[in-house]
Backbone as a chain_set.jsonl record, in Angstrom:
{"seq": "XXXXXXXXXXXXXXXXXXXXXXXXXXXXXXXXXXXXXXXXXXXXXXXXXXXXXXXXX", "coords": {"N": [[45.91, 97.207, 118.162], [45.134, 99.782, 117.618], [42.49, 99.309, 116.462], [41.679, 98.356, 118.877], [41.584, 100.781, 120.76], [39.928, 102.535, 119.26], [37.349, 101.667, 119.856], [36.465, 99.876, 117.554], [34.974, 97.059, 116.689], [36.234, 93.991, 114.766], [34.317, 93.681, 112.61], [33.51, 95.875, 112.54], [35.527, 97.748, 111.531], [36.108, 96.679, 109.205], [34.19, 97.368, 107.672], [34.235, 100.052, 107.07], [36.588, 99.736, 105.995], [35.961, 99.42, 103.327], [33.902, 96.883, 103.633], [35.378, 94.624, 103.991], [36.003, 91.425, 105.137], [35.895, 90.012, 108.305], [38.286, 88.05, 108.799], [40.128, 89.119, 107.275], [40.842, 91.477, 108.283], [40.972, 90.397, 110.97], [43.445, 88.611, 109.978], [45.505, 90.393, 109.281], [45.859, 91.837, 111.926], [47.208, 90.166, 112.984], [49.174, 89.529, 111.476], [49.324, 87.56, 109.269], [48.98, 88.277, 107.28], [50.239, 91.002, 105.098], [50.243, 94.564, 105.787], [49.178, 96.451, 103.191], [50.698, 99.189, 101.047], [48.853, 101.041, 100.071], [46.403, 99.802, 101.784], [47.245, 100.894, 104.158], [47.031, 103.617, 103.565], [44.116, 103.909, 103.901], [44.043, 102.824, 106.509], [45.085, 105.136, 108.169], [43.231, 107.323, 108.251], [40.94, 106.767, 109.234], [41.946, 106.435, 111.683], [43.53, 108.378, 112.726], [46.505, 109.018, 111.709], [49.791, 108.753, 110.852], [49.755, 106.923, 107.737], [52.122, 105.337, 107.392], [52.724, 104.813, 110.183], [51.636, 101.613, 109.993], [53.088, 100.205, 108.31], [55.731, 97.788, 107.342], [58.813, 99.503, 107.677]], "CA": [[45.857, 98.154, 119.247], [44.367, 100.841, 117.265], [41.204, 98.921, 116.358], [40.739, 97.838, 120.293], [41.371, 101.499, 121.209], [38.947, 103.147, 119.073], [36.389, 100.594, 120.605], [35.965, 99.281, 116.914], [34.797, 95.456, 116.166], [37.126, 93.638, 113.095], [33.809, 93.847, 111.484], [33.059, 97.456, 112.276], [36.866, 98.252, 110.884], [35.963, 96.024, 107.942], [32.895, 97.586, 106.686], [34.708, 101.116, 107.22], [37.73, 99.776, 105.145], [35.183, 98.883, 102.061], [33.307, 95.268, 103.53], [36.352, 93.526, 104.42], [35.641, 90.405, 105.598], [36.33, 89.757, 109.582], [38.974, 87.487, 108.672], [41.237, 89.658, 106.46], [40.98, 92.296, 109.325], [42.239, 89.511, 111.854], [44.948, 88.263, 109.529], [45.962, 91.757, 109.398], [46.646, 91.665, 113.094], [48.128, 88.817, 113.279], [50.678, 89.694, 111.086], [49.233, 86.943, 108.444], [48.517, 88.971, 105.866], [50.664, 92.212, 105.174], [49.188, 95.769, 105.055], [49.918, 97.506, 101.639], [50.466, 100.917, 101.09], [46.813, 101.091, 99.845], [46.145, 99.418, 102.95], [47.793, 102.09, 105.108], [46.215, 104.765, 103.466], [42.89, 103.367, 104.04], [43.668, 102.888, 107.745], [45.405, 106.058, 108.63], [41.916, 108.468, 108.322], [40.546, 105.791, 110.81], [43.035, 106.02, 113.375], [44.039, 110.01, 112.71], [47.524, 109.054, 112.304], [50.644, 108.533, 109.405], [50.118, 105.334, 107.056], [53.329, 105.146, 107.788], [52.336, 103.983, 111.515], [50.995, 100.668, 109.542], [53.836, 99.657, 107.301], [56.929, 97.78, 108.005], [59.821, 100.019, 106.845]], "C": [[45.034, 99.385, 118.845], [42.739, 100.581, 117.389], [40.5, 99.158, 117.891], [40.548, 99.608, 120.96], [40.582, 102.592, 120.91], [37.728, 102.921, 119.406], [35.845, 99.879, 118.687], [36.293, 97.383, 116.896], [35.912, 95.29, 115.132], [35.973, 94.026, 112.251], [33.41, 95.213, 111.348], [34.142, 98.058, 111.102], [36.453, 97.782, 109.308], [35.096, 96.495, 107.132], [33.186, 99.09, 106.752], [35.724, 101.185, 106.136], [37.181, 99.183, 103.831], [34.493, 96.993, 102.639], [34.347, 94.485, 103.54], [35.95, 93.058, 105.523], [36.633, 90.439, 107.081], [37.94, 89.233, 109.712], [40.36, 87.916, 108.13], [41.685, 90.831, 107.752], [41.801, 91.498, 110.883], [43.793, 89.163, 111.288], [45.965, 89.209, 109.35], [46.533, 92.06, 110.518], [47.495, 91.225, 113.288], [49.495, 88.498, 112.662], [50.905, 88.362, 109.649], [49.141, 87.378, 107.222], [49.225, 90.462, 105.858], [50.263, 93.721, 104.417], [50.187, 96.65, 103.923], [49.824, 98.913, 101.727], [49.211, 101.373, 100.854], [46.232, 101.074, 100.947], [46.155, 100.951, 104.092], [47.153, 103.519, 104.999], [45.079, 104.683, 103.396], [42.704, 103.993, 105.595], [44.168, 104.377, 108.66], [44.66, 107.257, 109.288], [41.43, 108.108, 109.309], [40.508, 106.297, 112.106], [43.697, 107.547, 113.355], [45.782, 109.751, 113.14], [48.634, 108.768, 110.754], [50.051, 106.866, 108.605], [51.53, 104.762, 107.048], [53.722, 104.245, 109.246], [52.108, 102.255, 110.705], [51.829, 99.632, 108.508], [55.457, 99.167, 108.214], [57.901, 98.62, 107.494], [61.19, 100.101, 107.682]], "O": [[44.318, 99.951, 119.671], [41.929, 101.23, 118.05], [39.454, 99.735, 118.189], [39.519, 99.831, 121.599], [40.369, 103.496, 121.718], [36.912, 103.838, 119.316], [34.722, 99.376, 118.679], [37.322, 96.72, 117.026], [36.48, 96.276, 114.663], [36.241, 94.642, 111.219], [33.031, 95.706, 110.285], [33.805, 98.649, 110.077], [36.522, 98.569, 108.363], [35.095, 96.168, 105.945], [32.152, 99.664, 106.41], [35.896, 102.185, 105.439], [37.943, 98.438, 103.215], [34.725, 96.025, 101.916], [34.15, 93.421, 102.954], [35.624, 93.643, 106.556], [37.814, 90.786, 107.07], [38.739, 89.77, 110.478], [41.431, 87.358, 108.371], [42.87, 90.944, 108.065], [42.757, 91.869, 111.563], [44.883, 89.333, 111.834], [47.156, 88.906, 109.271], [47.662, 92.548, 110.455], [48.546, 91.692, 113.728], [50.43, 87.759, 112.967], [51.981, 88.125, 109.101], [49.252, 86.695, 106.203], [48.737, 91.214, 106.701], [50.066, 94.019, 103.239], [51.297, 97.182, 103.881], [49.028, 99.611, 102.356], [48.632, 102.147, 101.617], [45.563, 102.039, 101.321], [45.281, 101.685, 104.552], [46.852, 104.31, 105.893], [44.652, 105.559, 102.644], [41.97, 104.888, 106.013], [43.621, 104.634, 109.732], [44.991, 107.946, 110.253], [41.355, 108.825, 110.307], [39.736, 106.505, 113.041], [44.532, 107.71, 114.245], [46.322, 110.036, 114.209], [48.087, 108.604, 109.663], [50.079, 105.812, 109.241], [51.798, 103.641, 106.614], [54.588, 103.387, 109.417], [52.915, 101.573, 111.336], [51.394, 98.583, 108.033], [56.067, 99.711, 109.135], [57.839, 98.391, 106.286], [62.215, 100.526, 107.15]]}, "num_chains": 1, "name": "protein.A"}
């Protein structure tokens, strides 16, 4: 939801979050792959919002 509402692509997000591949950025959605705290504080600057938004807790 964030991605679609900043108008970014997976691959725009991906090459923002260091060249991550399309695929890791989908599985990320999808709930296949779970975002790490690393992760979170990657995407937070992004999306102007907690890494905390991004984590299950």
């Amino acid at each position: 939801m964030y991605r679609e509402n900043a108008g970014l692509t997976q691959e725009a997000l991906g090459k923002i979050l260091g060249d991550l591949p399309k695929q890791h950025i989908s599985n990320m959605k999808n709930n296949h792959r779970k975002i790490t705290l690393e992760m979170a504080k990657k995407l937070a600057p992004v999306f102007n919002t907690s890494p905390v938004r991004f984590l299950d807790l």
